[in-house]
C-alpha positions as CSV (number, residue, x, y, z in Angstrom):
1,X,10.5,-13.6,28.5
2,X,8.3,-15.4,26.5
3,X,5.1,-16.6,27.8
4,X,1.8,-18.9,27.3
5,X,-0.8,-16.7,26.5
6,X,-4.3,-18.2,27.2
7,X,-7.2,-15.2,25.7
8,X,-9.5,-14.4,28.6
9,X,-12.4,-12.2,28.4
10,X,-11.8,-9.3,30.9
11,X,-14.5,-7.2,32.7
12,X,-11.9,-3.9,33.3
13,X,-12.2,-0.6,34.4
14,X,-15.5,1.1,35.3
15,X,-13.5,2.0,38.7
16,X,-17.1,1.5,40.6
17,X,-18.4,-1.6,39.0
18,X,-18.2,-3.7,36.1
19,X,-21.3,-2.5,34.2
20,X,-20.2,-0.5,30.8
21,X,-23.5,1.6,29.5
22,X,-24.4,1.2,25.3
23,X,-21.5,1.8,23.7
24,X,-20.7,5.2,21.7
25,X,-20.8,4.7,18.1
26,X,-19.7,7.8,16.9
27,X,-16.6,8.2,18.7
28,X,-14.3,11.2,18.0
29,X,-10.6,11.3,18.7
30,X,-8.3,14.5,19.7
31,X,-5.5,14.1,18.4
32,X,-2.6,16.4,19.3
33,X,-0.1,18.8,17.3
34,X,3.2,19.0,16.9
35,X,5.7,22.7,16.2
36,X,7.3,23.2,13.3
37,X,10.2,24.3,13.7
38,X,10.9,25.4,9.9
39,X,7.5,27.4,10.2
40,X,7.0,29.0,13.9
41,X,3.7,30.1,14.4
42,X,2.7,27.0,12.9
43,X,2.0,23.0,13.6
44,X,0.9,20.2,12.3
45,X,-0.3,16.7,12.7
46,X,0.5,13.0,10.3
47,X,-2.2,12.4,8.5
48,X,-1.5,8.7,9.3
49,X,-2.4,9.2,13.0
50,X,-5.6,10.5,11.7
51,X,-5.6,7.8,9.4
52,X,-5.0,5.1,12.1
53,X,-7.9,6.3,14.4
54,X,-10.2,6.5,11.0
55,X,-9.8,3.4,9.9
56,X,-11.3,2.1,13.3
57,X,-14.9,3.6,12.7
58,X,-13.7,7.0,14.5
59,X,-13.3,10.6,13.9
60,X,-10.8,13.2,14.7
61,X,-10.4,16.9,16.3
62,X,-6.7,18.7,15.8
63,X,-6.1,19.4,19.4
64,X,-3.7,22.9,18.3
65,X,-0.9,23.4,20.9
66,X,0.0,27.0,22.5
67,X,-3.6,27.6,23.6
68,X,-5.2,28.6,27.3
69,X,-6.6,25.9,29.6
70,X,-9.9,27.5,28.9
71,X,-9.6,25.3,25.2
72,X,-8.0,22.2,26.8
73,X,-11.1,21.8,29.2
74,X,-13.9,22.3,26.3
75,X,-11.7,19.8,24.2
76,X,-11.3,16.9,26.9
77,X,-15.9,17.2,27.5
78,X,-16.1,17.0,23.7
79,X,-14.0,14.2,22.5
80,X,-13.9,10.9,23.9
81,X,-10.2,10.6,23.8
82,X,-6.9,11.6,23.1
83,X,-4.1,10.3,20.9
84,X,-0.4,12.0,21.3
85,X,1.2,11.1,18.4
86,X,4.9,10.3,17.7
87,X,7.4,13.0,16.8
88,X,10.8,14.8,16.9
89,X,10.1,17.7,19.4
90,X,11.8,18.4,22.8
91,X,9.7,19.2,26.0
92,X,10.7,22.2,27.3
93,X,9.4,24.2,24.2
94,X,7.4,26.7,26.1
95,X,3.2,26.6,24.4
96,X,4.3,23.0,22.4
97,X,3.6,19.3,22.4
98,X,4.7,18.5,25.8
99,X,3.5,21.7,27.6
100,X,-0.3,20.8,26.0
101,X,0.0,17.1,26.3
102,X,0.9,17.6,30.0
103,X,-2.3,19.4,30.5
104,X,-5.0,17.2,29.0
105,X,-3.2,14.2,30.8
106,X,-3.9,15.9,34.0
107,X,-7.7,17.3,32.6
108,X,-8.2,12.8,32.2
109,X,-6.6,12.2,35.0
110,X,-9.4,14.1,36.6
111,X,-12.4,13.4,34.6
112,X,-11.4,9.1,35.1
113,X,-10.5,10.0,39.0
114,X,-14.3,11.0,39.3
115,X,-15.4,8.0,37.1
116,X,-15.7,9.7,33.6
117,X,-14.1,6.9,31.5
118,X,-11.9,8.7,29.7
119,X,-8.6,7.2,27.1
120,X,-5.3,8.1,26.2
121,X,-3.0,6.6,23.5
122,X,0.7,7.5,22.9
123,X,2.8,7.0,20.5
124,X,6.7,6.7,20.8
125,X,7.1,10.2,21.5
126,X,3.6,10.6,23.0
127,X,4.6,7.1,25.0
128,X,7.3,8.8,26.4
129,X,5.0,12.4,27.2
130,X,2.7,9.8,28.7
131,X,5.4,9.0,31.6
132,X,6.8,12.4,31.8
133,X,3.3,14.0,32.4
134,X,2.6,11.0,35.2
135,X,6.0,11.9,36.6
136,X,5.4,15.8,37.1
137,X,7.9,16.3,34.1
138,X,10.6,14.5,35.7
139,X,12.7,13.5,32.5
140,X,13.5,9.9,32.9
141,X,14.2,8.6,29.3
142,X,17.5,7.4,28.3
143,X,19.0,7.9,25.2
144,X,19.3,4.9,23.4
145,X,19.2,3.8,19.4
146,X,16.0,1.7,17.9
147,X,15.6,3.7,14.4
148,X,14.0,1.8,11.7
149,X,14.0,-1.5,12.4
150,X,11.0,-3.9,12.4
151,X,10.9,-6.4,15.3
152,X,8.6,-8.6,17.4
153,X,7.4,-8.2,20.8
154,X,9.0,-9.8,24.4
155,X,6.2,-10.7,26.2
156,X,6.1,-10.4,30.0
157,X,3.2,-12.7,32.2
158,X,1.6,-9.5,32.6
159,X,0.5,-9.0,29.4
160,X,-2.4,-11.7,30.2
161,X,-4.4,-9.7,32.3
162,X,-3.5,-6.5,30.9
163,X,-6.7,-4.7,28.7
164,X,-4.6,-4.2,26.1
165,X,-4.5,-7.6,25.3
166,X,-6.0,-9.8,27.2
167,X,-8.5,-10.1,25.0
168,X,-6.1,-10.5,21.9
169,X,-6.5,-13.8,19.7
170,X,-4.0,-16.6,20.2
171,X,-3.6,-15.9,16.4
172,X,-2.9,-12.6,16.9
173,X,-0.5,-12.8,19.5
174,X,1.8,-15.2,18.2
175,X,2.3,-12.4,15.4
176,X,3.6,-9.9,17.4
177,X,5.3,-12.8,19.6
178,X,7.7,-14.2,16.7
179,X,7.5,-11.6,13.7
180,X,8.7,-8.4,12.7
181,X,5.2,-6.3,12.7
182,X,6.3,-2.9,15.2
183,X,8.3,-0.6,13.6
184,X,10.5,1.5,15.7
185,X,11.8,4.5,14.8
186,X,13.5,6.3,18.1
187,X,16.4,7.6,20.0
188,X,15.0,7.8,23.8
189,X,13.7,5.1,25.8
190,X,12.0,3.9,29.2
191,X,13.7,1.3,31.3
192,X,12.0,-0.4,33.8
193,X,15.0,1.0,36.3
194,X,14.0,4.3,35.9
195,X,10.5,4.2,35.9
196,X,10.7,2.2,39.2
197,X,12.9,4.9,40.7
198,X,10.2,7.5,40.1
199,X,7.8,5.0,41.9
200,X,5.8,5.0,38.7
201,X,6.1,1.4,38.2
202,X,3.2,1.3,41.4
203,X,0.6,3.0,38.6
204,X,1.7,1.8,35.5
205,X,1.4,-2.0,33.8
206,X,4.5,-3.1,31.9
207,X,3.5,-5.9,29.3
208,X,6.3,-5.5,26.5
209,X,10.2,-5.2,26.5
210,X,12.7,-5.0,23.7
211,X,16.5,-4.2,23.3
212,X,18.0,-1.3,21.2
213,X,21.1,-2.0,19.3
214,X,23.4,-2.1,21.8
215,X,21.3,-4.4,23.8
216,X,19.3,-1.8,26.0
217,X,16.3,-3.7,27.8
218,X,13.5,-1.1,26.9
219,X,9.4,-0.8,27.6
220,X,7.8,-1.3,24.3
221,X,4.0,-1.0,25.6
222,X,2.7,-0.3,29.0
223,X,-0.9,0.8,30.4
224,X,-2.3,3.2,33.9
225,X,-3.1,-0.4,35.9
226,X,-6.4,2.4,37.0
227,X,-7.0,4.5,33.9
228,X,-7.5,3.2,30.9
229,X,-4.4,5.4,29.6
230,X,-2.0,3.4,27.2
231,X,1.0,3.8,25.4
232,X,3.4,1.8,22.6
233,X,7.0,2.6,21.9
234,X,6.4,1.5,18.2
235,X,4.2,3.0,15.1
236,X,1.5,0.8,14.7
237,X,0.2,3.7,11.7
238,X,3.3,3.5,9.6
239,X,2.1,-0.3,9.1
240,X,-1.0,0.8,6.8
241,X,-0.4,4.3,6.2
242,X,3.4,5.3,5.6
243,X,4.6,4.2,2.7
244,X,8.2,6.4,2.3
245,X,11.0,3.8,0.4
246,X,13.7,2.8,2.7
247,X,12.0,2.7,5.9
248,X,10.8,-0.2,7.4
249,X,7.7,-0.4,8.1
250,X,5.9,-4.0,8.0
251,X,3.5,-3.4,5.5
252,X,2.5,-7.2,5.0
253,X,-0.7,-9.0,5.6
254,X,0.2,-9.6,9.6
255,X,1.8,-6.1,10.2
256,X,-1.6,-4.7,8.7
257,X,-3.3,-6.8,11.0
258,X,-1.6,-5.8,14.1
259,X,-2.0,-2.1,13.2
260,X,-5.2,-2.6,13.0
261,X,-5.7,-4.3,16.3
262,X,-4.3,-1.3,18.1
263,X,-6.3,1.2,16.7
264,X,-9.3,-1.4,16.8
265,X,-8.2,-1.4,20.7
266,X,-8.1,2.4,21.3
267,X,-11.2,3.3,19.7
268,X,-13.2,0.8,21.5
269,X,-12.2,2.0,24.7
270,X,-13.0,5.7,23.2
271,X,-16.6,4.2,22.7
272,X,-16.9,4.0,26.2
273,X,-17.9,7.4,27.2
274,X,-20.9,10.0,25.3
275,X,-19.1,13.3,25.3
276,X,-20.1,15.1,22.2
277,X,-20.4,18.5,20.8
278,X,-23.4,20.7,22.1
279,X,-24.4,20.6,18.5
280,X,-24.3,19.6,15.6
281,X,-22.6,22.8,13.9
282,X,-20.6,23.2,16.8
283,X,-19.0,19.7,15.9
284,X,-18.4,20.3,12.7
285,X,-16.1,23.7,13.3
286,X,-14.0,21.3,15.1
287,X,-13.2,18.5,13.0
288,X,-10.1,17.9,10.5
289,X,-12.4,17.5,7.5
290,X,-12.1,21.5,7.7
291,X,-8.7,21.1,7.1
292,X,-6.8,19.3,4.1
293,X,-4.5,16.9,3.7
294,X,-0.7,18.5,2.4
295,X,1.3,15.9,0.5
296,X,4.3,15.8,2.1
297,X,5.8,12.9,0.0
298,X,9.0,14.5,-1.9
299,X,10.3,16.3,1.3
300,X,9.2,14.2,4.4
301,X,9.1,10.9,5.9
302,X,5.4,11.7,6.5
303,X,3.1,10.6,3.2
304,X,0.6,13.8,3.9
305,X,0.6,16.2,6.8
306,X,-1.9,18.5,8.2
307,X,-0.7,22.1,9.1
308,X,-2.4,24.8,11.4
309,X,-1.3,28.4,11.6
310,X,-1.6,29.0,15.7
């Protein structure tokens, strides 16, 4: 349904009041691995997503997979949020994606519970970890078929008083309204049906819906209506920082622009806590700059990687 969007200024989420504290201008992002499953023993993360997060005045920490709950708990007090990234593994790999995304969600679920403000972003794949972690790993997705295709968003009323954008410019929003700026690129989705059915629709925000190809109603963006935890069905990265021929991905002047709104979005709400690093050193054992890029152009759909041996 499309809708009249009128921007309102929102004072959201500080669970106790309204009253944020300075914001955090140094913000650093985990963002989370991903198996190989050509290399075991290894992992590795897009450099777009580091890219995305980056280009928003933010730095990043490779959160590895396969590791004790000991490291999960000294990454969530260090970082001031975590991104789970878009990808083509399965959730019942025992020490992978899910089985590590699944714990931080329930480390912020925590920390925001006792008033730590404390985000999460997912994308498509990490949209639908998002769910399963909120449902207790119920799987709830349905296949369905969305790959590589650009397309605007369906608006519902709640969008307006969401924080993901009800703040948004008119501008901005007519964008994503009427033009072709997400680019989807995936084969399981969340319906509104079965979200509700796992009484997940009491928690969580719905703003966005679109239809596969054979005319599935999907979720395209949602948000925690408590925490500020968030997710998008669609690549907002590929828009400024995948560049592979063939694929679309919306790289003109408005699909920059929307890209850019999402990660401008995330990070801001990252600014709203102070964890850092007990030091200075410690901090910098932790961040990708100890880690280069791998170009990852000939053989992948990915521009660069990064890759960690676990």
């Amino acid at each position: 349904m499309k809708i009249t969007f009128v921007p309102v200024f929102l004072c959201v989420l500080c669970f106790h009041s309204c009253v944020i504290t300075a914001l955090n201008n140094r913000p650093i992002i985990g963002v989370v691995a991903q198996e190989m499953y050509n290399r075991p023993n290894y992992s590795y993360i897009a450099a777009s997503y580091v890219k995305f997060v980056e280009g928003s005045g933010a730095r990043v920490v490779p959160v590895l997979i396969n590791q004790d709950d000991e490291y999960y708990e000294y990454i969530v007090k260090h970082v001031n949020g975590i991104l789970l990234p878009g990808g083509g593994t399965y959730f019942n790999v025992t020490g992978g994606f899910a089985d590590a995304g699944v714990k931080l969600y329930q480390l912020a679920l925590e920390m925001n519970k006792k008033g730590d403000y404390f985000p999460i972003w997912g994308t498509c794949l990490g949209f639908e970890l998002l769910t399963y972690a909120a449902a207790d790993r119920v799987e709830h997705r349905l296949r369905c078929e969305h790959y590589n295709e650009a397309v605007p968003l369906d608006f519902l009323e709640d969008a307006t008083t969401s924080r993901m954008f009800g703040n948004i410019s008119w501008d901005l929003m007519k964008i994503l309204m009427n033009e072709d700026v997400t680019a989807n690129f995936h084969h399981f989705c969340l319906t509104k049906k079965n979200m509700t059915e796992l009484g997940l629709a009491e928690d969580w925000r719905f703003m966005t819906f679109n239809h596969d190809k054979n005319d599935l109603e999907y979720i395209s963006t949602l948000e925690h209506k408590h925490y500020p935890f968030y997710g998008v069905q669609f690549h907002p990265e590929k828009n400024n920082y995948e560049w592979k021929e063939g694929k679309n991905h919306p790289h003109n002047a408005n699909g920059v622009r929307t890209s850019q709104y999402f990660a401008n979005f995330f990070v801001n709400e990252a600014r709203k806590n102070h964890h850092e690093f007990p030091s200075e050193e410690e901090e910098k054992k932790y961040l990708i700059y100890n880690h280069p890029a791998i170009n990852t152009s000939k053989q992948s759909f990915f521009m660069q990687i990064y890759v960690f041996e676990q």
